[in-house]
C-alpha positions in Angstrom: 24.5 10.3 34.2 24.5 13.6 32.2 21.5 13.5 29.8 21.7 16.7 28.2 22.2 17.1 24.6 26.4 18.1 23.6 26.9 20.2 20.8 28.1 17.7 18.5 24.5 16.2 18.7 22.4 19.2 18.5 24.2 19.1 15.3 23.7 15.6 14.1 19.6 16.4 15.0 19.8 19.8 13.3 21.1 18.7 10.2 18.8 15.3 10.4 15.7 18.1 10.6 16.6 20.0 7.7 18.3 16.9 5.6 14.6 14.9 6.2 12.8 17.9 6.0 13.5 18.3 2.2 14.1 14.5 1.4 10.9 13.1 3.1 7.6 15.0 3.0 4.3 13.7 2.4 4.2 13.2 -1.1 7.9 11.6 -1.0 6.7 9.1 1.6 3.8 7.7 -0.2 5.7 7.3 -3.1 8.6 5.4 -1.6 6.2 3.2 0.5 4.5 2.2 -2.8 7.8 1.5 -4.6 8.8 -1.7 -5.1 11.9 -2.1 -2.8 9.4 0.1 0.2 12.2 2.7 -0.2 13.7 5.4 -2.3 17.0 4.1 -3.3 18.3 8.0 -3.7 17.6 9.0 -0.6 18.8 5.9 0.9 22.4 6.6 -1.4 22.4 10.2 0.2 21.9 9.0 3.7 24.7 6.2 3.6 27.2 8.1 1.5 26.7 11.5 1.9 25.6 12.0 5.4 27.6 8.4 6.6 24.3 8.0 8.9 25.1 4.2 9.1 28.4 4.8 10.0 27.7 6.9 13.5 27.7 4.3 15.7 30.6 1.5 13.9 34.5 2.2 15.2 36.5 4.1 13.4 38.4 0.6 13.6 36.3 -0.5 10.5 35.8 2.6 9.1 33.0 4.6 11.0 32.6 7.2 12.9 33.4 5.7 16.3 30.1 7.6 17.6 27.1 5.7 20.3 24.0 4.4 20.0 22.4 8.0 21.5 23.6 9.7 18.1 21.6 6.6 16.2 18.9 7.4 18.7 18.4 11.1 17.7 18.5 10.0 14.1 15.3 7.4 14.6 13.5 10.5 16.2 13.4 11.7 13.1 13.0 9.4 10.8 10.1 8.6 12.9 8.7 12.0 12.7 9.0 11.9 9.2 7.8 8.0 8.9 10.7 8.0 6.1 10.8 4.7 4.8 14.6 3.6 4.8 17.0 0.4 5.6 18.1 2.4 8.7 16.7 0.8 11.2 17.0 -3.0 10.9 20.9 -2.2 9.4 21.5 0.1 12.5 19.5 -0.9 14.7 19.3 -4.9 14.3 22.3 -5.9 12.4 25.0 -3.7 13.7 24.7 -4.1 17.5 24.6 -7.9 16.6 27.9 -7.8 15.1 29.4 -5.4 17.5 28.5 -7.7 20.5 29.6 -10.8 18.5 32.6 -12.0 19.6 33.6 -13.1 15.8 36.1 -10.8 15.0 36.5 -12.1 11.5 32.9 -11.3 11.1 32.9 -8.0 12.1 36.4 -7.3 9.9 34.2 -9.1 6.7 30.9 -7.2 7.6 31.2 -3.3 9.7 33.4 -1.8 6.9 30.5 -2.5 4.3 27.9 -1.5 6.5 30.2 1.7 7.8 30.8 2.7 4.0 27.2 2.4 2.9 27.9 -0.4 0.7 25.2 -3.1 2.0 22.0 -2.8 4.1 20.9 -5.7 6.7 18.3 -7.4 8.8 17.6 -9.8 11.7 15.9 -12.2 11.6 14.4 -14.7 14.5 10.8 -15.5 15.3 9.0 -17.8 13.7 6.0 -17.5 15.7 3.5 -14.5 16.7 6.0 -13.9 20.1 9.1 -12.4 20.7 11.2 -14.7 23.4 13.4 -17.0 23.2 10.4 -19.5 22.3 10.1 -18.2 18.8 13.0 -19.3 18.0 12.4 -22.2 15.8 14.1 -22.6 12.7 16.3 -26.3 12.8 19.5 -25.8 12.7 20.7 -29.4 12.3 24.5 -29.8 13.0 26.7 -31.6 10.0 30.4 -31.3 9.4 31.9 -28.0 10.4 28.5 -26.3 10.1 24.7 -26.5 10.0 21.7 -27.5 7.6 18.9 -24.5 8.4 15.4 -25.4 7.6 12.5 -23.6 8.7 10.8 -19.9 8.3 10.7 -16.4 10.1 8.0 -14.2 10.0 8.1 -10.2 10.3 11.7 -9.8 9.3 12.1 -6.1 8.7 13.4 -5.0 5.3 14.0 -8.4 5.0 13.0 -9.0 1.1 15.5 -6.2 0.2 18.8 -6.7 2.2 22.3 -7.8 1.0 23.3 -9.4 4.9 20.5 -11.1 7.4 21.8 -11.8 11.1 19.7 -15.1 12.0 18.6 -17.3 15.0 17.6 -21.0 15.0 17.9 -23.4 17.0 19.4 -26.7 17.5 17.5 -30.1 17.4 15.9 -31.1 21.1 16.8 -28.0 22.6 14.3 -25.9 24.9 14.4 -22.5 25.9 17.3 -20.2 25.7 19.5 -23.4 25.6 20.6 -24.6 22.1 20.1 -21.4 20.2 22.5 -20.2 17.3 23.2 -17.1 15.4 24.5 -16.8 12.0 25.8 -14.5 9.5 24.1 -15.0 6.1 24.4 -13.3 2.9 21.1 -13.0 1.2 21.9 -15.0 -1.7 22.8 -17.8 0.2 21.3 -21.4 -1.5 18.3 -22.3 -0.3 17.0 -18.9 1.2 13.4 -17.6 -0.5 12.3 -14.0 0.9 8.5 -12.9 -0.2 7.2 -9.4 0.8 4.5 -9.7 3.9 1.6 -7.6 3.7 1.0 -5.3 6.8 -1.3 -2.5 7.9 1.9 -0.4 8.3 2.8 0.6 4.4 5.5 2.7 5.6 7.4 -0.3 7.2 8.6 -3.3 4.8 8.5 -6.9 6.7 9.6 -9.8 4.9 8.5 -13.7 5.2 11.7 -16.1 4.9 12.2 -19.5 4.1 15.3 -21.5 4.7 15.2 -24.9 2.6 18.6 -27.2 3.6 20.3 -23.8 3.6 23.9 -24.6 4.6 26.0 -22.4 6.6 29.4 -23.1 8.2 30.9 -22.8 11.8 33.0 -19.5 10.7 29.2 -18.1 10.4 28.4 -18.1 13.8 28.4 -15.0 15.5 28.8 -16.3 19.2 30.3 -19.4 21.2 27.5 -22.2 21.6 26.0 -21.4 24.5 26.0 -17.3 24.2 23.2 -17.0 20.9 20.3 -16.5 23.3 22.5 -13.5 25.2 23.5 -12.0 22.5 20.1 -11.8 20.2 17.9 -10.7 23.6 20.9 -7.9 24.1 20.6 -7.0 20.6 16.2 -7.3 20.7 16.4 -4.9 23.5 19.1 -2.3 22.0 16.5 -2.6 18.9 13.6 -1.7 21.4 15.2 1.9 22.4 16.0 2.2 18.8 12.7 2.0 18.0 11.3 3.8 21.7 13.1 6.9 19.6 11.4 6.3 16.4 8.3 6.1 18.1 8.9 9.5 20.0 9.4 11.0 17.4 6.2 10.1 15.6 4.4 10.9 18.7 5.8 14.6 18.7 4.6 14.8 14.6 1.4 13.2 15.3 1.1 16.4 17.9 2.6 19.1 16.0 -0.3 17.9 13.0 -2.7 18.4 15.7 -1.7 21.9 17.1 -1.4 22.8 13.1 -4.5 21.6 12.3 -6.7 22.9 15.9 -5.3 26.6 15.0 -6.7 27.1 11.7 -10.2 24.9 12.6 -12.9 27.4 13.2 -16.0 26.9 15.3 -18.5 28.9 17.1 -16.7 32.0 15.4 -13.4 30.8 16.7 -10.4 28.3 16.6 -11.1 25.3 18.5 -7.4 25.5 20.1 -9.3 28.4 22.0 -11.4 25.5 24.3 -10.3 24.6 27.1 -11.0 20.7 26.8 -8.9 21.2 23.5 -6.4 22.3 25.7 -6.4 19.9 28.1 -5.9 17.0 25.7 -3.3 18.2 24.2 -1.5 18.6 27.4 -1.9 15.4 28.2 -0.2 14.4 24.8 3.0 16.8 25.7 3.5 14.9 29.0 3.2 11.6 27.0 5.5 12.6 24.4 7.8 13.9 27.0 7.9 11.0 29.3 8.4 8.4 25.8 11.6 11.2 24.9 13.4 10.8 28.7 12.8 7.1 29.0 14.3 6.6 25.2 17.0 8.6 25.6 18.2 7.3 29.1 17.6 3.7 27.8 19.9 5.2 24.6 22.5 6.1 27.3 22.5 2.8 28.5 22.4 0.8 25.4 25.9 3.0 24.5 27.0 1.7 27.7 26.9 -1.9 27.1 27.6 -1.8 23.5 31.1 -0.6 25.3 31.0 -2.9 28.1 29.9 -6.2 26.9 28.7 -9.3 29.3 28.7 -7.2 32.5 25.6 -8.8 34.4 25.2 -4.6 35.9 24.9 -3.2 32.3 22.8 -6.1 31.4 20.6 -5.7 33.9 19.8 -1.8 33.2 19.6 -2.5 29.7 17.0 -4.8 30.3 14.6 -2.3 32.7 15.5 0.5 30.6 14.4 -0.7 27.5 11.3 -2.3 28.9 10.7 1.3 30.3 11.1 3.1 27.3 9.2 0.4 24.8 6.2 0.9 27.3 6.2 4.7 27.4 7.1 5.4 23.7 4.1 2.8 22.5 1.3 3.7 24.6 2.5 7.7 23.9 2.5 7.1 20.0 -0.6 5.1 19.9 -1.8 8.1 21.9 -0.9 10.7 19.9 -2.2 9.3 16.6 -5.4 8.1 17.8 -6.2 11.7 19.4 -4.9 13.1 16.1 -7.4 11.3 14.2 -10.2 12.4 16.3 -9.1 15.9 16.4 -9.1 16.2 13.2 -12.3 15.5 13.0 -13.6 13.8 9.4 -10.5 14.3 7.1 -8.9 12.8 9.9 -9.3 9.3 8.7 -8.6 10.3 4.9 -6.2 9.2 2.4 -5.8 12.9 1.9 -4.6 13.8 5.2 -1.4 11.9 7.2 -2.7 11.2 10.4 -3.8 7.4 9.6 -0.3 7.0 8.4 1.1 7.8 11.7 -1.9 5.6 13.2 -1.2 2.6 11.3 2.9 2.6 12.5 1.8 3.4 15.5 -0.5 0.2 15.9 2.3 -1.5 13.8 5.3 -0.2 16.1 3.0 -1.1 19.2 3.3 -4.7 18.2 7.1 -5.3 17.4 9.1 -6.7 19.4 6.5 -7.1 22.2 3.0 -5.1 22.9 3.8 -3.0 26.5 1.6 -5.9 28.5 4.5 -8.3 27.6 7.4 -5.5 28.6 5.4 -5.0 32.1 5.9 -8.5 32.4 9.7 -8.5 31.5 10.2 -5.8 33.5 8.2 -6.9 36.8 10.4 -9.9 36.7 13.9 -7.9 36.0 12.5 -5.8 39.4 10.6 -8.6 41.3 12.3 -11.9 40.1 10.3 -15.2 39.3 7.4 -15.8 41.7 4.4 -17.9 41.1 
C-alpha cells in the first residue's frame, strides 16, 4: 500500500494550512466556541462554498469532487491543529460515510448533492447510554404502517442542536444486541424531535442532547435493509474513529509545536530551558507519539477509502476494524500526551485562560472519550486479532 503523500494532497494540506492559518487563530477560536451556534457561520460559508471541503470525499455523481476519505483525513489534521470549531466533522465524518454505505439510493440522490454543494450540515446520532456498542442503542422504534413511531433520547450527538439532517439508530421492540437495529434519515425539523445544547468540558466541540417524542418516520427513511443497521452504523463509528485519529494528530503536533515555542524563549539558569537535556528527552518522546498517532491514522485513512469503495467485503471489514482500533488508541493516548506535557512545560501560565494549552487539554480529554476510551479499542481489537474466548 503506497502511503506517501501525491501532489494533489500536499496541496489540499497546503492550502488547509494557510486557509486555517488566517481563518482560525486564537482569538477567532474563543469567539466562535462562545457563539451561540459553537461556530462561525462565515468561516463555515467559506469552507463549504469556497473551498468545497465537504465535497472532497462525495462522487462527482452528486456533485462532489469524487476524492477519499485520506483527503478528509488531511483536512481533520488541521482542523485539529487549529481546534477550529466547524460542522465538518459530524457532516463528513458521520453523516456522509452513512449515506455513501447506505444502500438507499433515493437517499443519497435526496441528501449528497446538499451536503456536496454546501447547502446543509449533519450529524449522527445513536447512543443513549455512557457506551458506544451496539448496546447503546436504545431509542424504540415501534413499527406502524409503512414506518415507525421513535421515542426515546441520545446523548453526545455532535453538532447536533445546529444541523439541518441527523442519521439515527434505534432499535426495535424486544430486540437484543446487534439484532433489530434501524437507521434513519431525519430532517431536523421533523415533529416531535427537541435538541438542547449539552454542556461539556470541551468548549471547542458542540454536543447536543435529543429527544424523540412519537416522532414518525417512514420506510423510505431507512438507510439499510432490516437486518444490515448494526453493519452499517459500526462501519460508519469506525470510519468516524480515523476521522477523528487525524483530528487528534493534529492537535497532538500543535500541542508540541506550543511547547518547542514556548521552551525556546523560557530562560533559566542564564539559559533557555530547551538547552536541558531532560527537556530534550521529553520532547522526544512526544515526536515518537505524534508520529506513531500520524502513521496509524493515515493507514487506517487508507483503508477506510478502501471500503467506502468496496462495501460488505468481510476482508475490508476486517482491516477497517483493526485499523481503526489502532489508530483511535495511538492518536488518544498521543494527544492526551502532548497536552498534558504541554501544560506542565509551561510551567504556571500553562493552566491559564490566557495561554491555549488547556484548550488543547480539554479536547484532548474530550476526544479521549468519544467513541470509546483506548481500554475499550484494546478490547475490540484483541477480539478482531484473538476471537471470543472466555
Amino acid at each position: 500500500m503506497e502511503l506517501a503523500l501525491t501532489d494533489e494532497q500536499h496541496l489540499i494540506q497546503q492550502s488547509a494550512e494557510r486557509f486555517l492559518a488566517q481563518v482560525a487563530d486564537s482569538a477567532a477560536v474563543r469567539t466562535a466556541m462562545a457563539s451561540e451556534c459553537g461556530h462561525d457561520r462565515a468561516t463555515w460559508a467559506r469552507i463549504a462554498r469556497e473551498l468545497y471541503w465537504p465535497a472532497l470525499a462525495i462522487p462527482q455523481t452528486y456533485g462532489g469532487l469524487g476524492l477519499g476519505f485520506v483527503e478528509v483525513c488531511l483536512l481533520q489534521e488541521q482542523l485539529g491543529r487549529r481546534l477550529l470549531p466547524s460542522p465538518f466533522f459530524a457532516t463528513c465524518c458521520l453523516a456522509t460515510p452513512a449515506l455513501l454505505l447506505s444502500g438507499n439510493q433515493a437517499l443519497k440522490d435526496q441528501w449528497l448533492p446538499l451536503i456536496a454543494a454546501g447547502d446543509i450540515t449533519a450529524s449522527l446520532a445513536y447512543t443513549s447510554a455512557p457506551r458506544w456498542d451496539d448496546s447503546s442503542v436504545q431509542i424504540d422504534a415501534q413499527p406502524g404502517a409503512g414506518g415507525y413511531c421513535l421515542n426515546g433520547q441520545y446523548l453526545n450527538v455532535i453538532d447536533g442542536a445546529d444541523c439541518d439532517l441527523l442519521i439515527v439508530a434505534a432499535r426495535t421492540p424486544g430486540s437484543v444486541g446487534e439484532a433489530g437495529i434501524r437507521v434513519f434519515a431525519l430532517p431536523a425539523t421533523t415533529p416531535g424531535l427537541t435538541r438542547t445544547h449539552q454542556p461539556t468540558l470541551d468548549q471547542t466541540r458542540r454536543l447536543a442532547h435529543l429527544s424523540l417524542e412519537n416522532v414518525i418516520v417512514s420506510d423510505a427513511q431507512l438507510l439499510s435493509e432490516p437486518g444490515q443497521g448494526w453493519p452499517l452504523l459500526r462501519d460508519v463509528v469506525r470510519i468516524a474513529c480515523i476521522g477523528l485519529a487525524a483530528e487528534q494528530t493534529g492537535g497532538a503536533q500543535q500541542s508540541l509545536d506550543l511547547t518547542l515555542a514556548y521552551i525556546g524563549e523560557r530562560q533559566q539558569f542564564g539559559r533557555s530551558i530547551a538547552s536541558f537535556q531532560a527537556i530534550k528527552h521529553r520532547c522526544a518522546d512526544l515526536m515518537m507519539a505524534v508520529e506513531c498517532a500520524r502513521s496509524a491514522s493515515y493507514y487506517a485513512a487508507c483503508i477506510a477509502c478502501e471500503c467506502l469503495k468496496i462495501d460488505g467485503d468481510p476482508v475490508a471489514q476486517q482491516q477497517l476494524a483493526e485499523a481503526c482500533a489502532t489508530a483511535k488508541i495511538h492518536a488518544s493516548e498521543g494527544f492526551f500526551e502532548c497536552a498534558a506535557q504541554s501544560i506542565q512545560l509551561h510551567g504556571g501560565v500553562g493552566f491559564t485562560w490566557e495561554y491555549d494549552p488547556h484548550l488543547y487539554f480539554k479536547r484532548a480529554r474530550a476526544s479521549e472519550q468519544l467513541f470509546g476510551p483506548p481500554a475499550f479499542h484494546r478490547e475490540q481489537l484483541a477480539k478482531q486479532i484473538f476471537g471470543d474466548r472466555p
